[in-house]
N, C-alpha and C positions, 0 to 999 in steps of 0.2 A: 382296393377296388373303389373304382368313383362310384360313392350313392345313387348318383344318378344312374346309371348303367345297371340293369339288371341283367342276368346271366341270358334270358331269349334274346337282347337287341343284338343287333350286327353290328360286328366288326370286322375290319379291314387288314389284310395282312399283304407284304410281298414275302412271296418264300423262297430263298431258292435252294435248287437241290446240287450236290454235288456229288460224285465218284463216276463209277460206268452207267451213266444214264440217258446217252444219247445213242440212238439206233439199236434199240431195247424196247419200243414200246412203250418208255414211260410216261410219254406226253398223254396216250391213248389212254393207258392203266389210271393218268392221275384223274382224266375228261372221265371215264366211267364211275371212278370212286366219287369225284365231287357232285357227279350227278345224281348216284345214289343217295347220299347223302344232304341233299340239297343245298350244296355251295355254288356259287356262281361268282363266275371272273372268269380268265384266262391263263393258257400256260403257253412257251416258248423255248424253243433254245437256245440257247447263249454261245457265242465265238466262243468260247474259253472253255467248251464241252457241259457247264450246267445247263441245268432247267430251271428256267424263274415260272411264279405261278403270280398269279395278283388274284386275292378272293375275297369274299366277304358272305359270312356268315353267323351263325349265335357261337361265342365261346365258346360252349360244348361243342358243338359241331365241328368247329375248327381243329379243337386238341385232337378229336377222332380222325377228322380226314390228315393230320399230321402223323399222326398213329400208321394209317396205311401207310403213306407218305416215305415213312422210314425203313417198311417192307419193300417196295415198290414190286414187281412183275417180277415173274423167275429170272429173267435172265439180266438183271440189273442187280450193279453194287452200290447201295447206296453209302454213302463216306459221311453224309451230314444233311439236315435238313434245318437249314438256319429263316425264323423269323425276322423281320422289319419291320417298319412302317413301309407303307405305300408311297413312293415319290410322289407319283402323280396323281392328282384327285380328278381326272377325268373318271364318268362313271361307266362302272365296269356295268357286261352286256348282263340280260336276263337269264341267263344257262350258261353253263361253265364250257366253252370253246379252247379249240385250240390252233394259237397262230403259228404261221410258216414264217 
């Protein structure tokens, strides 16, 4: 871990999800959990049937909302929930949305 970086500062993740995850809910189920748990970014769905998320919040916070993440909504299968970096450093919005 960088010294500099303590476990509260924020960090950035792109996530994305893959198995049955689209027209499931999961866009909505992941916009509640991160709001619960105070992450903010976005989430979308992908040609190729995933869900990408772009977030940023304290490490802990992240591992947790990755935690649900990997449960997602009844009626979704989730196959992997894989971390990044964030391509792009545009800055993500103040509450965690979800784009069409």
């Amino acid at each position: 871990m960088d010294p500099l970086i303590t476990p509260g500062d924020p960090v950035e993740y792109r996530i994305t999800v893959t198995g049955r995850v689209q027209g499931v809910g999961y866009r909505w189920f992941a916009r509640e959990t991160a709001r619960s748990l105070g992450v903010v970014g976005w989430t979308r769905n992908m040609p190729d049937g995933s869900v990408v998320l772009e977030v940023m919040a304290p490490r802990h916070v992240i591992a947790r909302f990755v935690a649900e993440l990997q449960t997602g909504p009844p009626a979704a299968e989730v196959a992997e929930v894989r971390l990044g970096d964030r391509e792009e450093r545009t800055p993500l919005p103040d509450r965690f949305i979800v784009l069409r």
